[in-house]
OpenMM code with the backbone's topology and positions (N, CA, C; nanometers):
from openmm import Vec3, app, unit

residues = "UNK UNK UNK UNK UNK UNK UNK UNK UNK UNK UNK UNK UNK UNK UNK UNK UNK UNK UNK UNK UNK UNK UNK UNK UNK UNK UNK UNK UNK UNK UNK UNK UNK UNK UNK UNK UNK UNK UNK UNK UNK UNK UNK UNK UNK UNK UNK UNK UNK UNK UNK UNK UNK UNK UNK UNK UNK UNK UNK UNK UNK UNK UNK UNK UNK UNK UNK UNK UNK UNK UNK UNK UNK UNK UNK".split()
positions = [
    Vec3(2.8991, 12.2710, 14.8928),
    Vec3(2.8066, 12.2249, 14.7928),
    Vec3(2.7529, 12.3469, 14.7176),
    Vec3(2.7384, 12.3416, 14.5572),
    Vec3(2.7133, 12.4791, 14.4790),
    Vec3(2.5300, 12.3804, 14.4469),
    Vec3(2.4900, 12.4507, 14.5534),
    Vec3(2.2852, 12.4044, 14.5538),
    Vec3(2.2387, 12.5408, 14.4948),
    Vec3(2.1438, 12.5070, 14.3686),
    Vec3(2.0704, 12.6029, 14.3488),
    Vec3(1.8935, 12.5382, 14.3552),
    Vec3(1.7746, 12.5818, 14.4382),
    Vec3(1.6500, 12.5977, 14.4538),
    Vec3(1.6211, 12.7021, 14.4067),
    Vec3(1.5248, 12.6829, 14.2713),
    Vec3(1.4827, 12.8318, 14.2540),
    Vec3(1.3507, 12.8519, 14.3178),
    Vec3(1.3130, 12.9806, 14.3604),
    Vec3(1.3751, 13.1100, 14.2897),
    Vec3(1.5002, 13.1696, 14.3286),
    Vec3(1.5380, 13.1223, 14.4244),
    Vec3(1.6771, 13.2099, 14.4930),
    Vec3(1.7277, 13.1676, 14.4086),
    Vec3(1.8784, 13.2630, 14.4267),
    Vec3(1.9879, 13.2896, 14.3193),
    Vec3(2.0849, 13.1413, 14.4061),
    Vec3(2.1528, 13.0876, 14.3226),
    Vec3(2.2702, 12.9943, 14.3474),
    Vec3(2.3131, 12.9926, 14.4784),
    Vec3(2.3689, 12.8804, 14.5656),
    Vec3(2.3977, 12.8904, 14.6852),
    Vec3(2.5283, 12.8518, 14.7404),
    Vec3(2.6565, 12.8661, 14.8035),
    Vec3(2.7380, 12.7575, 14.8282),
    Vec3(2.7016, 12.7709, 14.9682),
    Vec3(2.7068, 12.6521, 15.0106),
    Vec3(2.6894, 12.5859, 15.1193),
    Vec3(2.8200, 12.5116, 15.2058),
    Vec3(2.8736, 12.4993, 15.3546),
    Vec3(2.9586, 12.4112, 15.3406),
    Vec3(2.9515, 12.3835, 15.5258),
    Vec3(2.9987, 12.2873, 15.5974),
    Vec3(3.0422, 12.2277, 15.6996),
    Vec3(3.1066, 12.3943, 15.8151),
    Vec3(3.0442, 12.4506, 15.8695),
    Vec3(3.1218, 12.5198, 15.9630),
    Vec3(3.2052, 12.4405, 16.0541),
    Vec3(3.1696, 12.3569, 16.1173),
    Vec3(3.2171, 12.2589, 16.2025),
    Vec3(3.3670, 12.2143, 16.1598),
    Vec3(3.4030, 12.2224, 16.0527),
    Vec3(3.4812, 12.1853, 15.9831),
    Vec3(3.6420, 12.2987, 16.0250),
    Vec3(3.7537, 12.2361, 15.9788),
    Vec3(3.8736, 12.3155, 16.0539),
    Vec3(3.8274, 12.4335, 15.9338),
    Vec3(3.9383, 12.5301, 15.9834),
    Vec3(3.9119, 12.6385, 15.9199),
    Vec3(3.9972, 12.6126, 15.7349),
    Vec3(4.0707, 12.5458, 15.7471),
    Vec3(4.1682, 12.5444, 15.6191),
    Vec3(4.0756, 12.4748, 15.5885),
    Vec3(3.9643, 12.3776, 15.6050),
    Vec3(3.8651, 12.2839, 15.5352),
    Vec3(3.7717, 12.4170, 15.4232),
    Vec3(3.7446, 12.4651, 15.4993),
    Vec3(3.6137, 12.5463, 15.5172),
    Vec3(3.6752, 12.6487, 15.4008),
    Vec3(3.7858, 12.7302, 15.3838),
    Vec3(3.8048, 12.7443, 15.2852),
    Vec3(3.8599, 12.7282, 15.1676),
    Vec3(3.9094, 12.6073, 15.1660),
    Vec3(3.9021, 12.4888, 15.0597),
    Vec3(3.7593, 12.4944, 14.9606),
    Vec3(3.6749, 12.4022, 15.0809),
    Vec3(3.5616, 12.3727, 15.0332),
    Vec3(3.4690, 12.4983, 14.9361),
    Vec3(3.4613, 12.6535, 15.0269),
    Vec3(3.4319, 12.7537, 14.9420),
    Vec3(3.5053, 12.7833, 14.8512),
    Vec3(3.6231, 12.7913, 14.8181),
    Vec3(3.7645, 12.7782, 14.6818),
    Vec3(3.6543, 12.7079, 14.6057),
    Vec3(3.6452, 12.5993, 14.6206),
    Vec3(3.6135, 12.4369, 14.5439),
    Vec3(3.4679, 12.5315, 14.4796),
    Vec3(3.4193, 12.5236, 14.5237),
    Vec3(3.2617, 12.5318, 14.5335),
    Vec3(3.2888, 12.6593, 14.4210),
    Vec3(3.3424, 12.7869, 14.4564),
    Vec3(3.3400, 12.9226, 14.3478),
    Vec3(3.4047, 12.8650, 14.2427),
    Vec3(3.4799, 12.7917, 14.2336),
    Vec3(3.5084, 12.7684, 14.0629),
    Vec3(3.4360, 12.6796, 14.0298),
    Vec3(3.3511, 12.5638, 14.0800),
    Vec3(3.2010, 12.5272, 14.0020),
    Vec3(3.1545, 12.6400, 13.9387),
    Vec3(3.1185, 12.7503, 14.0049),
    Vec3(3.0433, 12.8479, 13.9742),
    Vec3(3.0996, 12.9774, 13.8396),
    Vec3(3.1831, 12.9644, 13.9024),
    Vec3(3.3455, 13.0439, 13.7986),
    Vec3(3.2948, 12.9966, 13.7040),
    Vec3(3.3187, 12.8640, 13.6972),
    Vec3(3.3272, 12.7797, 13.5523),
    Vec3(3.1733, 12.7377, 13.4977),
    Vec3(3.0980, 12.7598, 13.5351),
    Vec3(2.9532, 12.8207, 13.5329),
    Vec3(2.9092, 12.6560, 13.5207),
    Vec3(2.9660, 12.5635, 13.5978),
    Vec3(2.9438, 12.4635, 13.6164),
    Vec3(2.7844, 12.4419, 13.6548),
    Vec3(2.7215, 12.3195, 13.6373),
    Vec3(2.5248, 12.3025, 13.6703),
    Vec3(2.5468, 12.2972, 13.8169),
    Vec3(2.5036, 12.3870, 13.8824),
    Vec3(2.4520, 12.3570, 14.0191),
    Vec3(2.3734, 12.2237, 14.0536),
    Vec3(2.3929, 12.1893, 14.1895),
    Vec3(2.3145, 12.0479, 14.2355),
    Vec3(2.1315, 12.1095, 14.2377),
    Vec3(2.0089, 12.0458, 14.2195),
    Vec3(1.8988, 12.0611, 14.2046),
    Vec3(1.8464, 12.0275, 14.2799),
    Vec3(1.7574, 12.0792, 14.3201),
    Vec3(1.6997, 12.0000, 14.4448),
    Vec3(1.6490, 11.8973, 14.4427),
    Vec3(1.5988, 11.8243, 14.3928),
    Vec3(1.5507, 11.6720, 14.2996),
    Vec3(1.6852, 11.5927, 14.3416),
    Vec3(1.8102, 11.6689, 14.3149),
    Vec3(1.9644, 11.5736, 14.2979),
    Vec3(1.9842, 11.5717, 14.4561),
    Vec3(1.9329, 11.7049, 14.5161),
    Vec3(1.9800, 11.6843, 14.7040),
    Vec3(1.9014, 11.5807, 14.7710),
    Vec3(1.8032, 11.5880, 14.7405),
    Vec3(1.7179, 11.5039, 14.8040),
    Vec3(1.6771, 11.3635, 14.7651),
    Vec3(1.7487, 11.3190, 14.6423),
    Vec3(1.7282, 11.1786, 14.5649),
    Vec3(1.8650, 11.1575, 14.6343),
    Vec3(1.9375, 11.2115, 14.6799),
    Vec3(2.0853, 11.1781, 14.7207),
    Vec3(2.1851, 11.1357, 14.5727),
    Vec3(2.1667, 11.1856, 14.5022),
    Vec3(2.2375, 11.1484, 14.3669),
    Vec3(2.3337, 11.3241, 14.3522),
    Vec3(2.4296, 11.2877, 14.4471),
    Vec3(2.5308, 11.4189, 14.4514),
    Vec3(2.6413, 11.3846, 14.3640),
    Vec3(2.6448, 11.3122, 14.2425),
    Vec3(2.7871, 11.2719, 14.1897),
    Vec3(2.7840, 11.3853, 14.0696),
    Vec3(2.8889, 11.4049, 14.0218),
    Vec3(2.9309, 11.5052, 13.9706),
    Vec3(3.0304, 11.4558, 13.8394),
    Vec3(3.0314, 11.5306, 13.7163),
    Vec3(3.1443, 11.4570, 13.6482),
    Vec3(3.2798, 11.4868, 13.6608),
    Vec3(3.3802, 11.3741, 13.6519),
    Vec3(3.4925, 11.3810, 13.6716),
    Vec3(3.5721, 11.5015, 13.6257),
    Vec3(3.5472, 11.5642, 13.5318),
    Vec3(3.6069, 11.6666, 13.4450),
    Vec3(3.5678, 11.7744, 13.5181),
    Vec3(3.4267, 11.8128, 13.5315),
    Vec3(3.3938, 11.9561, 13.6255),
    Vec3(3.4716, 11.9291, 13.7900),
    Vec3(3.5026, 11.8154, 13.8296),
    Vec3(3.5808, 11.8252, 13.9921),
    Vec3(3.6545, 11.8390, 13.9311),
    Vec3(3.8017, 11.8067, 13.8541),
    Vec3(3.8684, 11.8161, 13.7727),
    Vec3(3.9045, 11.9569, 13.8244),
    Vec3(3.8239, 12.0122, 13.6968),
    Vec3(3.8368, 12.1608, 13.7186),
    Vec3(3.8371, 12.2746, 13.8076),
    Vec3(3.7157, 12.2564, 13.8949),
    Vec3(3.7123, 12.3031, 14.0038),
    Vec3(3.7989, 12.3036, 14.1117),
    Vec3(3.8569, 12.2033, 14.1179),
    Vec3(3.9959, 12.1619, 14.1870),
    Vec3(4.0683, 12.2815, 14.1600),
    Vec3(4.1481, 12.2826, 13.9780),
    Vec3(4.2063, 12.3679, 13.9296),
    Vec3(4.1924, 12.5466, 13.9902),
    Vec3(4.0738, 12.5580, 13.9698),
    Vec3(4.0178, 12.6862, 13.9634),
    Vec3(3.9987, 12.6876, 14.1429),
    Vec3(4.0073, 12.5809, 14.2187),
    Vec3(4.0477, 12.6464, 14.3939),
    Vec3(4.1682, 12.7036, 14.3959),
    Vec3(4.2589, 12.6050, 14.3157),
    Vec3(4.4026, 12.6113, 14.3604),
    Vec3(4.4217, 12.7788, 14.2950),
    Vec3(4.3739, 12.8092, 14.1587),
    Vec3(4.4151, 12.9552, 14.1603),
    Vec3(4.3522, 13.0555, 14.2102),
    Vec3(4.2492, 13.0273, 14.2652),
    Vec3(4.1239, 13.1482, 14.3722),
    Vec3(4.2587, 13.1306, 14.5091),
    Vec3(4.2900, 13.0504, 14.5680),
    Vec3(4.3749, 13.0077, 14.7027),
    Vec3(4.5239, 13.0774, 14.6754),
    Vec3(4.5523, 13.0950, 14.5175),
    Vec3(4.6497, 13.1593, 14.5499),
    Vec3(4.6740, 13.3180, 14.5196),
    Vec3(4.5345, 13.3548, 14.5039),
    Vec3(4.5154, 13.4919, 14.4273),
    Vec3(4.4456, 13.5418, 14.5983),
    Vec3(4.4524, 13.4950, 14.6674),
    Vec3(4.3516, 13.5237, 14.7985),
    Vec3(4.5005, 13.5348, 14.9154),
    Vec3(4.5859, 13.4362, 14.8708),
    Vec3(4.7107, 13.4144, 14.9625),
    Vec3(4.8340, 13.5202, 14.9450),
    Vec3(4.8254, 13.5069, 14.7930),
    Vec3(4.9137, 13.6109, 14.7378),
    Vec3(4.9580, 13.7752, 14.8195),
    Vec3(4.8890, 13.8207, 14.8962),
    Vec3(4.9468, 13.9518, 14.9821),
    Vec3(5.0236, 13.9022, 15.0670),
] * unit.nanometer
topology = app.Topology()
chain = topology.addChain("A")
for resn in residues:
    res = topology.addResidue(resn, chain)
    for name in ("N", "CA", "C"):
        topology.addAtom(name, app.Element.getBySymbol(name[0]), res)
Protein backbone atom coordinates (compact mmCIF):
# COMPACT_ATOMS: atom_id res chain seq x y z
CA UNK A 1 0.00 0.00 0.00
CA UNK A 2 1.64 3.62 -1.17
CA UNK A 3 -0.01 5.48 2.47
CA UNK A 4 0.99 8.88 2.88
CA UNK A 5 0.08 10.68 6.72
CA UNK A 6 1.54 13.86 6.84
CA UNK A 7 3.99 15.07 8.09
CA UNK A 8 6.05 12.02 7.24
CA UNK A 9 7.28 11.63 3.83
CA UNK A 10 5.22 8.82 1.68
CA UNK A 11 5.13 5.26 2.86
CA UNK A 12 4.96 1.73 1.15
CA UNK A 13 3.71 -0.61 3.30
CA UNK A 14 3.11 -4.40 2.61
CA UNK A 15 2.19 -8.08 4.20
CA UNK A 16 5.63 -9.64 5.56
CA UNK A 17 3.80 -12.75 6.22
CA UNK A 18 3.37 -12.98 2.75
CA UNK A 19 5.72 -15.52 0.37
CA UNK A 20 8.66 -13.82 -0.55
CA UNK A 21 7.88 -13.47 -4.52
CA UNK A 22 4.49 -11.76 -3.00
CA UNK A 23 6.33 -9.31 -1.04
CA UNK A 24 8.29 -8.20 -3.84
CA UNK A 25 5.71 -7.90 -6.25
CA UNK A 26 3.71 -5.96 -3.96
CA UNK A 27 6.86 -3.37 -3.30
CA UNK A 28 7.47 -3.44 -7.49
CA UNK A 29 3.60 -2.50 -7.52
CA UNK A 30 3.61 0.01 -4.88
CA UNK A 31 7.21 2.04 -6.39
CA UNK A 32 5.66 2.64 -9.65
CA UNK A 33 2.49 4.26 -7.93
CA UNK A 34 5.10 6.38 -6.68
CA UNK A 35 7.42 6.39 -9.95
CA UNK A 36 4.43 7.53 -11.64
CA UNK A 37 3.85 10.09 -8.93
CA UNK A 38 0.57 8.48 -8.59
CA UNK A 39 -1.91 10.18 -5.21
CA UNK A 40 -0.97 8.23 -2.33
CA UNK A 41 -3.88 6.58 -0.11
CA UNK A 42 -4.85 9.40 2.81
CA UNK A 43 -5.51 8.68 5.83
CA UNK A 44 -9.26 9.69 5.74
CA UNK A 45 -9.17 6.88 2.56
CA UNK A 46 -7.37 4.13 5.20
CA UNK A 47 -9.56 4.48 7.68
CA UNK A 48 -13.05 5.21 5.78
CA UNK A 49 -11.90 1.87 4.13
CA UNK A 50 -12.41 3.44 0.64
CA UNK A 51 -8.96 1.82 -0.79
CA UNK A 52 -10.17 1.73 -4.55
CA UNK A 53 -7.97 3.14 -6.89
CA UNK A 54 -8.46 4.06 -10.65
CA UNK A 55 -8.28 1.52 -13.16
CA UNK A 56 -5.66 3.32 -15.29
CA UNK A 57 -3.12 4.16 -12.28
CA UNK A 58 -3.27 -0.06 -11.37
CA UNK A 59 -3.02 -0.24 -14.98
CA UNK A 60 0.09 1.36 -14.83
CA UNK A 61 1.63 0.45 -11.92
CA UNK A 62 1.31 -3.04 -12.94
CA UNK A 63 3.36 -1.84 -16.06
CA UNK A 64 5.98 0.00 -14.18
CA UNK A 65 6.42 -3.45 -11.60
CA UNK A 66 6.91 -5.49 -14.51
CA UNK A 67 9.87 -3.08 -15.66
CA UNK A 68 11.35 -2.28 -11.93
CA UNK A 69 11.21 -6.66 -11.75
CA UNK A 70 13.08 -6.78 -14.69
CA UNK A 71 15.70 -4.08 -14.24
CA UNK A 72 16.24 -5.70 -10.55
CA UNK A 73 16.38 -9.43 -12.24
CA UNK A 74 18.37 -8.45 -15.09
CA UNK A 75 22.12 -9.44 -13.47
Amino acid sequence: MFLHIPPSPPTITYNANSLNVRCRFSIAHELGHYVLKHRPISFSELFNGDLSRDARQEREACACCSFISSCVYAT
